[in-house]
N, C-alpha and C positions, 0 to 999 in steps of 0.2 A: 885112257880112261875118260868118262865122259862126265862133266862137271854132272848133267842131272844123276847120276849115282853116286857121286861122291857126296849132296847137298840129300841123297833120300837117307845116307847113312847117319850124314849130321845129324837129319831129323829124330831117328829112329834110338841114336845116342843119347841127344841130349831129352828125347822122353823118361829115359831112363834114368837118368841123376840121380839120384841117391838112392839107387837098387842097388841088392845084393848081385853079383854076377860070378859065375866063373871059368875064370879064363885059361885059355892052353894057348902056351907061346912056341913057336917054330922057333928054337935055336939055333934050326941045322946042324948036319952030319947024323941027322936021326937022332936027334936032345930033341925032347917034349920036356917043359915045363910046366905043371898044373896047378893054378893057385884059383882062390878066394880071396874077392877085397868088392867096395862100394863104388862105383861111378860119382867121383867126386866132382869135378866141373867139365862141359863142353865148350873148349875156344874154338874160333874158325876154322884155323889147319890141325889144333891136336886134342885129346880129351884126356882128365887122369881115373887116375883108378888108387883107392889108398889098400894096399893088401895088407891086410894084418896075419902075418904070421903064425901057425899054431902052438909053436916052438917059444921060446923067451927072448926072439928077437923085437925089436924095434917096429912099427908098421913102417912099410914103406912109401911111397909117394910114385908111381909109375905113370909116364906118360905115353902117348900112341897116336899118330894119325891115324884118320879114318880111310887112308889107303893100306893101312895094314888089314883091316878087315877085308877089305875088296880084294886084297890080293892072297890072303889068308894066312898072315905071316902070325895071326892072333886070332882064338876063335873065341867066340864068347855067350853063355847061355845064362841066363836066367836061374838063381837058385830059389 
């Protein structure tokens, strides 16, 4: 992986801080998981995400490097 794509995702991440997003996680063995949560902060190597549950769970607090994007192990769009 080449740092200049790893530093364009940083950017592209941390523009988005407290947007709505929603993301679909690779679990593997064919498990998709698709949630709703905000881009809560961008650190150098990871960024979180608080997803707040539709259900009467708790929000949670999810973290990801931004080699999970490049690699696509996490997708993530704009709501």
């Amino acid at each position: 992986m080449e740092q200049a794509q790893i530093s364009k995702v940083r950017a592209s991440v941390h523009q988005q801080c407290g947007n709505r997003v929603k993301i679909q996680l690779d679990r593997g063995r064919n498990k998709v998981d698709i949630q709703e949560g905000v881009i809560q902060k961008a650190y150098p190597s990871v960024f979180t995400i608080l997803v707040d549950d539709e259900q009467d769970n708790a929000p949670q607090l999810l973290s990801f490097s931004y080699t999970d994007i490049i690699t696509k192990d996490i997708r993530m769009k704009l709501c």
